[in-house]
N, C-alpha and C positions, 0 to 999 in steps of 0.2 A: 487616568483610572481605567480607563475603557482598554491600553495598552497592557498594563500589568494583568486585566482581566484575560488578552487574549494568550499571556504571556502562563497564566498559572494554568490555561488550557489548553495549553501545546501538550503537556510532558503527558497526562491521561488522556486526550485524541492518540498519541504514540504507542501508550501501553493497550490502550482498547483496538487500534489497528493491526497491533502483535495478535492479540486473538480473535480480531476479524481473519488474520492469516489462515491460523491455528481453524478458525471453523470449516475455512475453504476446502483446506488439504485433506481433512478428515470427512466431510460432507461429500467431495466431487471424487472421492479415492472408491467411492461407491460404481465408479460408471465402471469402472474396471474391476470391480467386485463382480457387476453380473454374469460376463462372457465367463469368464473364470471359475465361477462359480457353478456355470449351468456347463462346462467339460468336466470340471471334478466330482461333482455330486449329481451328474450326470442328470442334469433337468430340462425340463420343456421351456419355452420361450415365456409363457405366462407363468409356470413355476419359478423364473428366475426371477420376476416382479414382485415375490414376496422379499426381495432384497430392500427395497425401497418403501416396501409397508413397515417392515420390524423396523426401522431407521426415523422413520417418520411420523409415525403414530404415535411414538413416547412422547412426543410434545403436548399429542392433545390430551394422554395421561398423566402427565406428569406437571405440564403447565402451572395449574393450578396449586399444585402443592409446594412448587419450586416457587409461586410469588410468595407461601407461606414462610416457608425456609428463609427468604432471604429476608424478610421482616424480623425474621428473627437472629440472624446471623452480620446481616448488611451485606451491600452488593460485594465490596471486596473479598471479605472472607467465603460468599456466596460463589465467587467466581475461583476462590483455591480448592475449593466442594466439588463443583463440576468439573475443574480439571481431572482430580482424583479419581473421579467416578468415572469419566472418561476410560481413563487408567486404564481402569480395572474391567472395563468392555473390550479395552485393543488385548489387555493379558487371556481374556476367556475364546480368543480366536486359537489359542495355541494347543487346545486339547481340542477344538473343534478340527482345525486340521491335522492331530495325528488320529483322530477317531473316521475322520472327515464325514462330522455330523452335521448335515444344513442347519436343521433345528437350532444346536448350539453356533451355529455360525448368526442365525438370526437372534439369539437370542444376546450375542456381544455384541451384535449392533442396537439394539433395543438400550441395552446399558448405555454403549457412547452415546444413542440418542439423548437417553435420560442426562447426563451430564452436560452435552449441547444445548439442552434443552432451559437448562440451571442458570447456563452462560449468555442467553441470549435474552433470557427474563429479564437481567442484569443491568447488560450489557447496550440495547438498542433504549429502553429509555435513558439512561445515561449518555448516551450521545444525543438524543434529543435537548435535551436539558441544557446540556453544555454550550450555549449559545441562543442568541431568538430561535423562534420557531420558524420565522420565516424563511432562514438557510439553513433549515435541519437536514432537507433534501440534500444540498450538497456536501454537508458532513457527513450524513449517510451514504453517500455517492462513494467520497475517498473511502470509506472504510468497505463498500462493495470493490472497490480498486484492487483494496488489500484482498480482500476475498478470493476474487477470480484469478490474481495473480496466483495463487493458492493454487485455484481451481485447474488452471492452464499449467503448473507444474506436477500436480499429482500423479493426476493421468497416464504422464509419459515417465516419470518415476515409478510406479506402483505396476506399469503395467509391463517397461523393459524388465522388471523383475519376475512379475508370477503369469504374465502372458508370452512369454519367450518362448519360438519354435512352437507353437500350441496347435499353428496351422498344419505342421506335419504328423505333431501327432494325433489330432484331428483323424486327419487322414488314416492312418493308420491302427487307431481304434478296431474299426470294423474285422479286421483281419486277424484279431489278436484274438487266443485264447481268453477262456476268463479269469485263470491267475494271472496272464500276462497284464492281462488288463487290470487286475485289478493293484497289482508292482505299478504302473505308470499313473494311476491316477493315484496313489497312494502319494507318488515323487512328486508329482504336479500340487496336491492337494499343502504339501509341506513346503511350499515355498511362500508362504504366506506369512511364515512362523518368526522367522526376521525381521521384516520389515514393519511389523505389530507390537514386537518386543520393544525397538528404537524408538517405536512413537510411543509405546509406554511409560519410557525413561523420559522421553522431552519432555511430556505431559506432567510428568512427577516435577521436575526440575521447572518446569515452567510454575506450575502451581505454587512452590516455593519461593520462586521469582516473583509473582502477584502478593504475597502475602507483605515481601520484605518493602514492594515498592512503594512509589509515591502516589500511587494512587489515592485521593484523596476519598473519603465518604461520602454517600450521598443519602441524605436523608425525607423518609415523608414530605416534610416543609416544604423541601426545593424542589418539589414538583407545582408549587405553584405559580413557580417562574415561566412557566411551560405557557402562560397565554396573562397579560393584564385583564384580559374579560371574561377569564375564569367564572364558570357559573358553579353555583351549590346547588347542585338539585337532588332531589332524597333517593335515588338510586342509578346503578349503572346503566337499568331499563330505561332511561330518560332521554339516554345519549344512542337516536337513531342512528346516525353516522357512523358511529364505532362499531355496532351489529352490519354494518351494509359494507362497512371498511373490513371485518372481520371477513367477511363472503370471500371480496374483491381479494384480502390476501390467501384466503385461500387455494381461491382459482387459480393465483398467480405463481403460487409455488408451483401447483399441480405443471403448470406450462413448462414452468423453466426447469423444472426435473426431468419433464418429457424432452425438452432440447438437448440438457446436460447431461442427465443420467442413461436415460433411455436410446440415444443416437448412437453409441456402439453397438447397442442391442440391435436395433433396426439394420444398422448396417452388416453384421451379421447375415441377419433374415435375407435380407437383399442378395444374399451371397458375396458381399465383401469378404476379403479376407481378413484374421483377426488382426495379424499385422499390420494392415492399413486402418484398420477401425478403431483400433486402441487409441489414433491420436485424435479421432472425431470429436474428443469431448473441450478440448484442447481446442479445436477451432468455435467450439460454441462461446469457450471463454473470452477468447479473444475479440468476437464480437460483441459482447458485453464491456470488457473494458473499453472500447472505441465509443460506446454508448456513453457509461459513468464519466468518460472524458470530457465529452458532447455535455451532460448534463451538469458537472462543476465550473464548465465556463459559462454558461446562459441562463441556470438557475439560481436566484429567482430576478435576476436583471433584465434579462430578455424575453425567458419564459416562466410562466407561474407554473409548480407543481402538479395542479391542476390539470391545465393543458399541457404539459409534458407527459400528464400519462395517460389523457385521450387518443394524444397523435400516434404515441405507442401502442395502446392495444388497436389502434385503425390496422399498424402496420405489421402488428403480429397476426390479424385477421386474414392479410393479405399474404404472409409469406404462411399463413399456416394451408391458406387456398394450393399456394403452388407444392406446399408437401405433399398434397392427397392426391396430385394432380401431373404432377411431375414425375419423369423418368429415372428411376435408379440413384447414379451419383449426384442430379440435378434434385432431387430430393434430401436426400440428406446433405445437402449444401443450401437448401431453403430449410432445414431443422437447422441446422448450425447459427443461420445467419437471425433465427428467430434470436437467440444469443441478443441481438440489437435491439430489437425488439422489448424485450424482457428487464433489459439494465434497469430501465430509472422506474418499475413499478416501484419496487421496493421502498426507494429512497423515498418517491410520492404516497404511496400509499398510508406509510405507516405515520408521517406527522398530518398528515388525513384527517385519520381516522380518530390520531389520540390527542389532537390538540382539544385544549379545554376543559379537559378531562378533572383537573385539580386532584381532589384528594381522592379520586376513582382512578388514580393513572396506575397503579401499581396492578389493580386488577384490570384495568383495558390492556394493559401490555403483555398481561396473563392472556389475555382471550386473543390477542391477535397471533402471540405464540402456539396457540391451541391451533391458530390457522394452518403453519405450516404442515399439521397433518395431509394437507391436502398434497403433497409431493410424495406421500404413498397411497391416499387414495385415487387418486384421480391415471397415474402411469400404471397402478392395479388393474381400473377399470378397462385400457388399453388394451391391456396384458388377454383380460377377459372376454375384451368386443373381437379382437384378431383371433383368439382359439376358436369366438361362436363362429364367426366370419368362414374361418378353414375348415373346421371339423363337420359342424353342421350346414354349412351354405356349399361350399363346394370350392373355395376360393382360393387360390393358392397361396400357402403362408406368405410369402410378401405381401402379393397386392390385399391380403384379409388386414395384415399390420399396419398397412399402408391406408386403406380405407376408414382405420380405427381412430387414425389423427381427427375424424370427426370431430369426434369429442371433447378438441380444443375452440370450434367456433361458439359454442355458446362461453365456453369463458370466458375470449376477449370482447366477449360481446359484452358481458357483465361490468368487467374491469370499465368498458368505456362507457356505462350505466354510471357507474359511481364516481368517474371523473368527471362528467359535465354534469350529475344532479347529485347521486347520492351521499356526497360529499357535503354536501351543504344538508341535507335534510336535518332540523333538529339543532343547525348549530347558528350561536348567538353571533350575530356580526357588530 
């Protein structure tokens, strides 16, 4: 019995890995959004972080309404919704680039968010579910595999295409007339128009693809497989844990957007050249998969959840010391490597926070979605302490950008609050 069970939960672990892919590509195709973004619409370094607020914010907008919708609709057809809507976010890039309107550029990443946002409602309690809770972590682990492989592919796709040559014309901006200038960023601005249309189509044909498959449905009911000591208690207020767990995934995005999304931007700043920094985001992934690797062979037989994501945020505490503190290349090689750091929050965090949860799990899963807002608040905030840092303090845009990683130590500080206590607060053992 217990076979045919692992057996009917191969084939949907597969199709939900398809668009753990699918969130990678489209989520981490942002680090190469900024540099690009801040040459063609010609923006300042904290102006370029409203990339990562429009992108990330729809969650905590739309969350809530997205656990409505899929109540009403069910996860599958919920998940051919969000593809679509996706869609129709990568199509609204193509009049922002021949207008080359930031506004509408943030505002087609708002839509893809909203669509992300549909799919992740969906998508991560059902992989919880699909198995004990006790190796949710490392379920969630492979489907972070699936992710970052994404993530580690986009980057050097997305970015060989609309960041090509960008350091010579860089260069060469300064010296241009203002039609000249404004003929080359027009060209620069339309190379975006392609590679949005493709993913438009995959997205359509994929959505199609989810509707036909075998994914099976999942219903209220089967959320109370999620724990045998399920409590009933009369509201979601009840359940401390998931509010302290909501925190922790917040913070947690905030970090791993600042490594993933944010480290071509820095390097940038740094005076990298764009050509070498395009692939920066690309080494952050790859230290995350070596993490999820580490976390599928020893959770939860060697290591509990728990302490897998104490020792992590110890150790993103540590590598985030040597970002503020470190020289140049040797910094953005301690951003990268936070990457390691960063892997198995996720996985631990989220059956955290939502076990127990019973017939609240549809709106806990809403509110920890709402968390990932924090991957555009918190690289915002950056964006904001490095302008106050340079403009008003006197600091040089590096080391001001460099000084602003501050703002990652109270996070892991949190994150390792809620792994050795907050975790427990509230919940029935």
């Amino acid at each position: 019995m217990q076979q045919n069970t692992k057996q009917n939960n191969t084939v949907p672990l597969i199709i939900i890995g398809v668009l753990f892919f699918l969130f990678g590509f489209v989520t981490w195709a942002n680090s190469s959004l900024m540099p690009y973004l801040k040459i063609s619409c010609q923006l300042t370094t904290a102006q370029a972080t409203w990339v990562t607020l429009a992108f990330y914010i729809s969650y905590a907008v739309t969350a809530f309404p997205c656990s409505w919708v899929l109540g009403k609709t069910g996860l599958k057809k919920g998940m051919m919704y969000g593809l679509l809507i996706m869609a129709v976010g990568a199509l609204v890039f193509v009049p922002a680039a021949k207008t080359r309107n930031f506004s509408l550029f943030l505002g087609g990443l708002f839509v893809i968010g909203t669509g992300l946002s549909l799919l992740q409602t969906a998508s991560n309690p059902y992989v919880t579910i699909l198995g004990p809770i006790e190796s949710a972590a490392k379920r969630i682990s492979f489907m972070g595999i699936c992710n970052k492989v994404a993530g580690a592919v986009a980057p050097l796709i997305l970015g060989a295409i609309i960041l090509s040559n960008v350091d010579g014309l860089t260069a060469s901006l300064a010296g241009m007339s203002a039609a000249a200038k404004e003929v080359e960023l027009n060209a620069l601005a339309s190379k975006v128009i392609t590679p949005y249309i493709i993913m438009a189509v995959a997205l359509v044909v994929l959505a199609v693809g989810v509707y036909f498959s075998a994914l099976p449905e999942m219903k209220p009911a089967d959320e109370e497989a999620l724990n045998e000591k399920t409590t009933h208690r009369s509201s979601i207020f009840k359940y401390p844990y998931l509010w302290l767990g909501f925190v922790a995934l917040f913070l947690y995005v905030g970090v791993e957007v600042m490594a993933g999304d944010l480290i071509q931007l820095y390097g940038n700043v740094l005076g990298i050249k764009v050509s070498e920094a395009k692939h920066f985001t690309t080494y952050t992934m790859i230290s995350m998969l070596v993490g999820y690797i580490i976390g599928i062979a020893t959770m939860p037989k060697i290591i509990t959840q728990a302490k897998a994501l104490a020792v992590s945020a110890v150790i993103g505490l540590v590598f985030t010391l040597a970002v503020i503190f470190a020289p140049g290349y040797s910094s953005v090689l301690f951003l990268a490597l936070l990457g390691l750091a960063n892997a198995l929050m996720w996985p631990a965090i989220w059956p955290l926070a939502i076990e127990g949860l019973g017939r609240f799990t549809n709106v806990g899963a809403a509110l920890l979605i709402v968390g990932i807002a924090g991957g555009g608040i918190i690289p915002k905030l950056w964006g904001a302490i490095g302008g106050y840092l340079h403009t008003s303090m006197g600091y040089t845009e590096a080391r001001a950008s460099q000084m602003a990683f501050w703002i990652m130590v109270p996070c892991y500080l949190f994150i390792f609050y809620f792994a050795v206590k907050g975790s427990k607060a509230g919940k029935t053992v």
